[in-house]
C-alpha positions as CSV (number, residue, x, y, z in Angstrom):
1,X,34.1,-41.7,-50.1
2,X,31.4,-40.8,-47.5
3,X,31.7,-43.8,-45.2
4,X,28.9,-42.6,-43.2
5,X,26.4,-42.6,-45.8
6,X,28.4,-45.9,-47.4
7,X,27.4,-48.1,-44.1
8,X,23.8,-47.5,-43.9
9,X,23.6,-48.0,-47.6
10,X,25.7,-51.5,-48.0
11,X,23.4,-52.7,-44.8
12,X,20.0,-51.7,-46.0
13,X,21.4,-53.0,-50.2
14,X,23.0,-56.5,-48.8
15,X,19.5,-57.2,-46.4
16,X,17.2,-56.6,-49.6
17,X,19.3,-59.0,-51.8
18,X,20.4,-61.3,-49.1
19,X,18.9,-60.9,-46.0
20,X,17.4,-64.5,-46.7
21,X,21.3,-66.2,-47.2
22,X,22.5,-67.4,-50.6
23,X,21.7,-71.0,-50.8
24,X,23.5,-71.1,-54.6
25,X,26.3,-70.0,-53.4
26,X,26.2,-72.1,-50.0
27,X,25.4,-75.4,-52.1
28,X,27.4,-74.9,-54.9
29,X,31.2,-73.2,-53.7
30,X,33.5,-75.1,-50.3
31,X,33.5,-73.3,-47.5
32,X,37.2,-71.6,-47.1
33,X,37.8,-71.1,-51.0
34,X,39.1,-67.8,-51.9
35,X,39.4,-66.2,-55.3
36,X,40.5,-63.3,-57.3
37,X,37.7,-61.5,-59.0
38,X,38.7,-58.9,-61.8
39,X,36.6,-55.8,-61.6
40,X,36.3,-55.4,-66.1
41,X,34.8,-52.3,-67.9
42,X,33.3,-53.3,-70.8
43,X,32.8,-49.7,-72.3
44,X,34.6,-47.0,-72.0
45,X,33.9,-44.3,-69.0
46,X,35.1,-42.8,-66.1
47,X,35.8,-45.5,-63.0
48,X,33.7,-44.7,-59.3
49,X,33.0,-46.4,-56.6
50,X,35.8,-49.2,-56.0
51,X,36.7,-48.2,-52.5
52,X,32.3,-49.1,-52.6
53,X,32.8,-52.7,-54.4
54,X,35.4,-53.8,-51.8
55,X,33.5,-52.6,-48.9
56,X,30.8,-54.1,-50.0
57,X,32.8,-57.4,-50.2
58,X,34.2,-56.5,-46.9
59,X,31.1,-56.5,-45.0
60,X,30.8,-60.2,-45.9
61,X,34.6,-60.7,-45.6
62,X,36.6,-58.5,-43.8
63,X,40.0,-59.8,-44.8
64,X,39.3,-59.0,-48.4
65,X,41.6,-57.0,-50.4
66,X,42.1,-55.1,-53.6
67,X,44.4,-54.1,-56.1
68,X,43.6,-50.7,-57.5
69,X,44.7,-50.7,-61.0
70,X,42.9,-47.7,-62.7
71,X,42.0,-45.0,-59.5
72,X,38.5,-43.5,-59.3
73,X,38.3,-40.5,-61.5
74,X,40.1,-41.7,-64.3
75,X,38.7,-42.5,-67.8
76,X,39.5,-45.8,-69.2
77,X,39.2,-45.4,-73.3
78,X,39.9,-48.9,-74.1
79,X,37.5,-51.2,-73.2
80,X,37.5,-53.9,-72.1
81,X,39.8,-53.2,-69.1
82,X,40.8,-54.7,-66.0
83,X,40.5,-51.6,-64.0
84,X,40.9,-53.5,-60.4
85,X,41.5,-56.9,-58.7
86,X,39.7,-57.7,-55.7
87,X,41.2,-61.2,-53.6
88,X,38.5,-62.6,-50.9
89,X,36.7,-65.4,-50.0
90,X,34.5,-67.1,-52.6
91,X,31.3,-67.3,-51.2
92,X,31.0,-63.1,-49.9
93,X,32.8,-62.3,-53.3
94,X,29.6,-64.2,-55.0
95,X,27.1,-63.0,-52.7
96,X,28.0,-59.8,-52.2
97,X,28.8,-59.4,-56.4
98,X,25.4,-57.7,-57.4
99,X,25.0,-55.4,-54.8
100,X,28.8,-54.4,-55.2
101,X,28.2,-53.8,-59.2
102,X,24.9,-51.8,-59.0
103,X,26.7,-49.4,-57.0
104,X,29.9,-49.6,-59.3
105,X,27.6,-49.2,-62.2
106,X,25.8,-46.3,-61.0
107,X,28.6,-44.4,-59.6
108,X,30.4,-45.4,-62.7
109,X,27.6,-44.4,-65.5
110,X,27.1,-40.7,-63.4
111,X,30.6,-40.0,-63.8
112,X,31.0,-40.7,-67.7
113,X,28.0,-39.0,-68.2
114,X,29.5,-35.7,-65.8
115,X,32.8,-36.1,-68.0
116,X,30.9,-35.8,-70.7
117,X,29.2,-32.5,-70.1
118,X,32.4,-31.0,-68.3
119,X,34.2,-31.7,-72.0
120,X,31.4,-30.7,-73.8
121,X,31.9,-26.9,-71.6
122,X,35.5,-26.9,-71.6
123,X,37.0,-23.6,-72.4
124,X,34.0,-21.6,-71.5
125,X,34.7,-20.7,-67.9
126,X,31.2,-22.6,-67.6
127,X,30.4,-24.9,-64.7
128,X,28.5,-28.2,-64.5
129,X,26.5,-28.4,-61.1
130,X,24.8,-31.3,-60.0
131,X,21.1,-31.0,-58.4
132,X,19.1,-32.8,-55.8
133,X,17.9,-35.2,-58.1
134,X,19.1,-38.0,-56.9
135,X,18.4,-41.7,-55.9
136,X,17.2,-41.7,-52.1
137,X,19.0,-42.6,-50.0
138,X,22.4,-42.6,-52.6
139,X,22.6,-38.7,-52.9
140,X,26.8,-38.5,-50.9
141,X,27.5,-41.4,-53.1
142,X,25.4,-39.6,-56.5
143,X,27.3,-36.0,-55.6
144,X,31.1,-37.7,-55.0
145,X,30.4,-39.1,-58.6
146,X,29.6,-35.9,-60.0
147,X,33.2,-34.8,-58.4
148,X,34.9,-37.7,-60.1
149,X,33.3,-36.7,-63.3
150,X,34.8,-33.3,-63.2
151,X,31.4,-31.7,-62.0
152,X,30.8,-29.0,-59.2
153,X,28.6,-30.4,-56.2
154,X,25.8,-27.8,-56.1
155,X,23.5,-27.4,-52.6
156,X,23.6,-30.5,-50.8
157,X,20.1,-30.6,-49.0
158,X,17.5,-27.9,-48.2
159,X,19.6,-26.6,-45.3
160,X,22.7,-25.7,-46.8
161,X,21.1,-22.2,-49.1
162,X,18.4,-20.7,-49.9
163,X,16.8,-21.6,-53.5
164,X,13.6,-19.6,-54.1
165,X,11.8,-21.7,-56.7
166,X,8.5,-21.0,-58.5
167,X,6.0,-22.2,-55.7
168,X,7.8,-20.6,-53.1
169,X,7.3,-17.1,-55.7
170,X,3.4,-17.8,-56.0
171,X,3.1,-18.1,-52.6
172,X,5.6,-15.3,-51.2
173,X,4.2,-12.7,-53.0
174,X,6.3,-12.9,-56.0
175,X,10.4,-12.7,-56.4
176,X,11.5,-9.6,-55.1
177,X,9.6,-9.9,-51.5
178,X,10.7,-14.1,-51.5
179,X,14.3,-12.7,-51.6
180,X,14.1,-9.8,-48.8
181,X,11.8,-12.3,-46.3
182,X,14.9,-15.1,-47.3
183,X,17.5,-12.0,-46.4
184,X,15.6,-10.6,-43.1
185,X,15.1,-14.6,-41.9
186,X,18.5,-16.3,-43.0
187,X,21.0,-13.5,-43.3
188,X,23.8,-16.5,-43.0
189,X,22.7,-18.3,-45.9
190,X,23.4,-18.0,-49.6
191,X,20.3,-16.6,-51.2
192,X,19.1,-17.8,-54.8
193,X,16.0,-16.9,-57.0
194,X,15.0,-18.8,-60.0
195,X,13.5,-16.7,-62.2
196,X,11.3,-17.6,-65.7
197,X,11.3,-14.2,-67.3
198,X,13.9,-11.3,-67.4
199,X,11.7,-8.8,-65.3
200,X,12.2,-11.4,-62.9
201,X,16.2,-11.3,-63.0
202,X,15.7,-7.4,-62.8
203,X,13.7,-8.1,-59.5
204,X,16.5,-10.5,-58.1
205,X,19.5,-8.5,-58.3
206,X,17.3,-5.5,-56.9
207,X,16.3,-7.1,-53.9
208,X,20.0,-8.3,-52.9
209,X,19.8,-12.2,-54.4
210,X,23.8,-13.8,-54.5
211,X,22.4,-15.7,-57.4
212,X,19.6,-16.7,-60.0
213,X,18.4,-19.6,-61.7
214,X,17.6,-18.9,-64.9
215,X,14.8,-21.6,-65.6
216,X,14.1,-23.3,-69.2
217,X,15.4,-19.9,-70.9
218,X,16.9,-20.6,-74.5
219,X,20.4,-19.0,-74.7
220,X,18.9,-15.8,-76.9
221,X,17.1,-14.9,-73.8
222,X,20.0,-16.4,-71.5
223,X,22.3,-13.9,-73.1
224,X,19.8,-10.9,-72.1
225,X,20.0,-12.1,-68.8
226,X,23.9,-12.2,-68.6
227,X,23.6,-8.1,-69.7
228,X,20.9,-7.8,-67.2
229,X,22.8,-9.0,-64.1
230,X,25.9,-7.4,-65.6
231,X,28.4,-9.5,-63.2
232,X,26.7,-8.6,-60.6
233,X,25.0,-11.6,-59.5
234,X,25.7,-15.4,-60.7
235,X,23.9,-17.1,-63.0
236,X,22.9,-20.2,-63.5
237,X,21.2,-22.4,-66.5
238,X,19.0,-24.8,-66.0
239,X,15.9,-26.4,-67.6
240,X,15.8,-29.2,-70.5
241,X,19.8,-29.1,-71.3
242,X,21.5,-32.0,-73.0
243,X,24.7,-32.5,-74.4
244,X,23.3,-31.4,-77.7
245,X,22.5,-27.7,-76.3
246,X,25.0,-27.6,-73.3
247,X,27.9,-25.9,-75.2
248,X,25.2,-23.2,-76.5
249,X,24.1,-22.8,-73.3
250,X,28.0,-22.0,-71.8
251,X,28.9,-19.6,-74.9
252,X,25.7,-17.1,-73.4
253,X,27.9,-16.4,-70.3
254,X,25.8,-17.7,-67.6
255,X,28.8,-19.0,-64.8
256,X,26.9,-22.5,-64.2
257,X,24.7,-24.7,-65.8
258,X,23.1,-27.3,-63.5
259,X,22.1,-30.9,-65.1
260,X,19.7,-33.2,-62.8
261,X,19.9,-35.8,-65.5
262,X,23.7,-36.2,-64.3
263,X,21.6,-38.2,-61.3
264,X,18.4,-39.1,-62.5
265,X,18.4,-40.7,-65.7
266,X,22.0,-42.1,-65.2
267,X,22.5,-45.2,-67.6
268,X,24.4,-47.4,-65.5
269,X,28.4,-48.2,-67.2
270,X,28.7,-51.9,-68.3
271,X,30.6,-53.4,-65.9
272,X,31.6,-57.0,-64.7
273,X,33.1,-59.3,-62.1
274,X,35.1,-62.2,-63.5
275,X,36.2,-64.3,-60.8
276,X,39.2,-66.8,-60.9
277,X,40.6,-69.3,-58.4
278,X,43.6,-68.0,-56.2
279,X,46.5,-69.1,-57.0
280,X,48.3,-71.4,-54.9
């Protein structure tokens, strides 16, 4: 887990829900009274993020512990199951058990979803990327989801490659001189092209590109493309696939297809916290 990214995010989470205290908790549960919380799934899915739960509870108690009993990347198919156990004072386990479970949930509901797409692929040589759609702020934590989902991170920020989209083509003086200005000014850098039509893929691959996005195609036309490049570029899908059109998508022999809905519209797995006294 990216601890760097995981501090600043715990602070800036735990000051917006309790920068102010947590007078329930404060009026309601003795000071010194510990308890063992049960981290549940109640559906089934792929488990992320409980190195993030516990250090959110360690932030507020750093003596807490947990027992790990289903480890981050696995998929849990009967629910509902006690996937970890987390021991720690009462009071940070209920203040900090909100912010600990909207990052569970998220990281949680992004790899399902991942799995998902990664078996709805499987045998086709196919990859599923993820994109830079993702929550500010959460993107290290969004990507190493993707990764326990089974997905392939795809360019981290704007600095890793090059990725000449459609603006940067109506202003560059279309495809072909984007991609030799990208080669002449970043030689270093991997250098894609998204391309809409397949004169466009023909432009790519003649002005040196590594790779092109093939944009909102539907797999007839992705399947031209694949003859076009002829192995020697890589291709990659993207545009309005679901898990309804993903395996059609694959079977046109593109070598990635890259989902932002992984990230974006991630439904969030139902999880819960179900605390219990410690036993003596």
């Amino acid at each position: 887990m990216p601890t760097a990214a995981l501090d600043g995010v715990i602070d800036r989470a735990l000051a917006e829900d309790a920068g102010r205290g947590d007078p329930t908790t404060a009026a309601t549960i003795p000071d010194g009274l510990e308890t063992v919380a049960d981290v549940v799934l109640r559906e089934p899915g792929i488990v992320c993020g409980l190195d993030v739960a516990l250090a959110v509870v360690r932030r507020l108690d750093p003596d807490a512990k947990m027992e790990v009993l289903v480890r981050d990347g696995r998929r849990v198919a009967d629910a509902p199951a006690t996937v970890a156990r987390i021991r720690a004072s009462a009071r940070a386990t209920l203040t900090a058990e909100r912010t600990a479970l909207n990052l569970l949930q998220r990281l949680s509901g992004i790899a399902t979803m991942t799995g998902r797409y990664v078996a709805a692929v499987d045998g086709t040589g196919a990859e599923i990327l993820d994109t830079r759609k993702t929550a500010p702020g959460l993107r290290e934590l969004d990507k190493h989801a993707v990764a326990c989902g089974g997905g392939t991170n795809h360019r981290p920020d704007l600095g890793a490659a090059i990725l000449i989209k459609d603006n940067h083509v109506a202003l560059g003086g279309g495809v072909a001189a984007a991609v030799r200005a990208a080669r002449a000014a970043r030689p270093d850098l991997h250098v894609q092209a998204e391309a809409d039509t397949l004169d466009q893929v023909r432009e790519a691959v003649a002005a040196g590109a590594d790779s092109v996005l093939l944009d909102n195609m539907p797999p007839e036309q992705l399947r031209e493309a694949v003859a076009v490049a002829a192995g020697r570029v890589r291709l990659e899908a993207s545009g309005g696939i679901t898990l309804d059109t993903v395996r059609a998508v694959a079977e046109t022999g593109v070598d990635a297809i890259s989902i932002g809905a992984l990230t974006h519209s991630v439904r969030a797995l139902d999880i819960s916290l179900e605390v219990h006294p410690c036993p003596r």
